[in-house]
C-alpha positions in Angstrom: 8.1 7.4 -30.8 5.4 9.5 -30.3 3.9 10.7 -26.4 0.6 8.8 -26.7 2.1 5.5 -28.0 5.1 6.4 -24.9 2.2 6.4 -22.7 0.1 3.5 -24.4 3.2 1.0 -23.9 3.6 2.6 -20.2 0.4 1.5 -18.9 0.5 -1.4 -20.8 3.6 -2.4 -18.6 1.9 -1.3 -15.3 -1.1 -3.4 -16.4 1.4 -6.7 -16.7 3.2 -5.6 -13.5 -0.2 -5.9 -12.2 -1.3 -9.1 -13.5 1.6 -10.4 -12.1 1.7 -9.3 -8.8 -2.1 -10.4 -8.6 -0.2 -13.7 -9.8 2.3 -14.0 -7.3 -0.1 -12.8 -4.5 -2.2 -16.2 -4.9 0.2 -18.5 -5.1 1.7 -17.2 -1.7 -1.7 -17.2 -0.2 -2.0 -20.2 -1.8 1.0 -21.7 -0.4 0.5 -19.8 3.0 3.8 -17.6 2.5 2.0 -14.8 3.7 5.3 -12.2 4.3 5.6 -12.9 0.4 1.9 -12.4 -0.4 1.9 -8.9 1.7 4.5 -7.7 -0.2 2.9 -8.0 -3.6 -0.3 -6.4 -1.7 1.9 -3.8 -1.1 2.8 -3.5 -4.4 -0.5 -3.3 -5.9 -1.4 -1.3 -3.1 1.5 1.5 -4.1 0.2 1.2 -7.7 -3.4 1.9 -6.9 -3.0 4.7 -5.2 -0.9 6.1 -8.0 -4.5 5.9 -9.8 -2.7 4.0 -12.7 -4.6 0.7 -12.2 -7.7 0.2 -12.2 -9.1 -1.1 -9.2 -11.5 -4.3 -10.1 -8.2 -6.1 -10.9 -8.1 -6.3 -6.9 -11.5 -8.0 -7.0 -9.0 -11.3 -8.1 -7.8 -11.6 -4.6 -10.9 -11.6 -2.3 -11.6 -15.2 -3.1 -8.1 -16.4 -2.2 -8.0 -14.3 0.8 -11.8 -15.9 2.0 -10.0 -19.5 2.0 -7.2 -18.6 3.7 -9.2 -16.7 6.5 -10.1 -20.6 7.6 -6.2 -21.5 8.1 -5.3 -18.0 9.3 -7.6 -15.8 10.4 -5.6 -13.1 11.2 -3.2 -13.3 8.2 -6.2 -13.0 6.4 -6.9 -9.8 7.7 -3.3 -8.2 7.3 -4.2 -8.9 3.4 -7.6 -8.1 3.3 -6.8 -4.5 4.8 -5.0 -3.7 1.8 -7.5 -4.6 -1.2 -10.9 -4.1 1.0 -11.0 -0.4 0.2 -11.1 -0.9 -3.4 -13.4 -4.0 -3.8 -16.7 -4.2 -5.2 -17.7 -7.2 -3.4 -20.8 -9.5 -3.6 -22.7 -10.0 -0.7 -21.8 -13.3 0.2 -18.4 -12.6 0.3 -19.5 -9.1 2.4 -21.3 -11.5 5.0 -17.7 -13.6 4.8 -15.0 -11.0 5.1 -17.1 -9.7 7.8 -17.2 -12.7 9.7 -13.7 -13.3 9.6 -13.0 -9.3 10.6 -15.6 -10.0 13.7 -13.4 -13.3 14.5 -10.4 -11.5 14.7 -12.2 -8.6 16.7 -13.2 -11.3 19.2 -9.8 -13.2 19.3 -7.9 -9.4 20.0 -10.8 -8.8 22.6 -10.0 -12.2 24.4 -6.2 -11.6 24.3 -6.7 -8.4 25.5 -5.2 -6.2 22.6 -7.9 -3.2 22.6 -5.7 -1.6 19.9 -5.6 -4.2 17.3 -9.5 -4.8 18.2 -10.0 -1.4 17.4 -8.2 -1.4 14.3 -9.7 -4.5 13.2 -13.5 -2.5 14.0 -12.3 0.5 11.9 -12.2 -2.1 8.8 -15.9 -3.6 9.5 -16.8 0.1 9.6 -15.1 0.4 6.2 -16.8 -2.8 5.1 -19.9 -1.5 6.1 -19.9 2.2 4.7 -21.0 0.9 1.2 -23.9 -1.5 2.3 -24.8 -2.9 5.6 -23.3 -6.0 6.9 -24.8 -8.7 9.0 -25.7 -7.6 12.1 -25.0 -11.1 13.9 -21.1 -10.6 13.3 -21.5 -7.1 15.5 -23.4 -9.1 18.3 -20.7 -11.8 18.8 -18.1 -8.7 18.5 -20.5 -7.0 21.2 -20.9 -10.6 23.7 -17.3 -11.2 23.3 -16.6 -7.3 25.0 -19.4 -8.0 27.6 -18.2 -11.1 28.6 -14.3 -9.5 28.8 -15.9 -6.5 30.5 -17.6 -8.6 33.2 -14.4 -10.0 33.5 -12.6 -7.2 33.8 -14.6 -5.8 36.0 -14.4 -8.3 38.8 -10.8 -8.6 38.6 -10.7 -4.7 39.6 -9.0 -3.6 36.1 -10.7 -0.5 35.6 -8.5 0.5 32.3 -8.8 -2.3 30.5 -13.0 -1.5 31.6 -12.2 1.5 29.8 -10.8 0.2 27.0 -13.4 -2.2 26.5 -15.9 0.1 26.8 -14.5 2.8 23.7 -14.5 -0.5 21.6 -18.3 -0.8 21.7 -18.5 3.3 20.9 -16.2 1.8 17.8 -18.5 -0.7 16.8 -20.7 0.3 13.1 
């Protein structure tokens, strides 16, 4: 067998491997295994980056991950964390996935986790680096840290003050 066919059938294979991971992936979201639906995303992930697969397959999953964002918000954003980088996304689903990032901003803000609100920032500024997203998602990100601020503040908690304050110089 000759090298080109060799390579042909190889990406052929990584293509079904593909397909079926995408496969898999849904029907775990579906389902709401979401350990199981992570690891596939970690699959596809791993073959992404390898630049063998082309990246609109990825495109599949947005739509699952949307509808899952009303059961599980913050599952939702674990998987979407993994294929937004490599989307080409409409802007309605832009305006969604942003307003599920800015929801689980807002519920990290009001537990108190300035990390994971961070994090979860750093992926609206990813969202955002292509086109601009709706600026209503950054002012309920921006009231929820106010409000926890004021909070903050009058409980005498000057590091979580701190804290809260780098998030806004996070914000897109």
């Amino acid at each position: 067998m000759n090298c080109g066919l060799r390579l042909l059938l190889y990406y052929k294979a990584l293509d079904h491997v593909f397909q079926a991971a995408i496969h898999y992936a849904l029907q775990d979201i579906g389902a709401g295994r979401i350990h199981n639906a992570q690891a596939q995303l970690q699959l596809l992930e791993s073959l992404i980056d390898r630049k063998t697969i082309r990246d609109k397959n990825s495109d599949a999953l947005i739509p699952e991950i949307v509808s899952l964002a009303a059961r599980a918000p913050m599952q939702a954003l674990r998987l979407l964390r993994y294929v937004l980088p490599r989307t080409n996304l409409p802007e309605t689903m832009r305006s969604d996935i942003a307003g599920i990032i800015s929801q689980c901003t807002i519920q990290f803000v009001h537990k108190g986790d300035w990390w994971e609100a961070k994090e979860t920032l750093e992926s609206l500024r990813l969202l955002e680096s292509n086109k601009p997203i709706p600026k209503k998602n950054i002012f309920r990100v921006l009231e929820a840290i106010r409000v926890c601020t004021d909070r903050a503040f009058w409980r005498g908690d000057i590091q979580h003050v701190k804290n809260l304050t780098e998030l806004v110089s996070s914000l897109p």
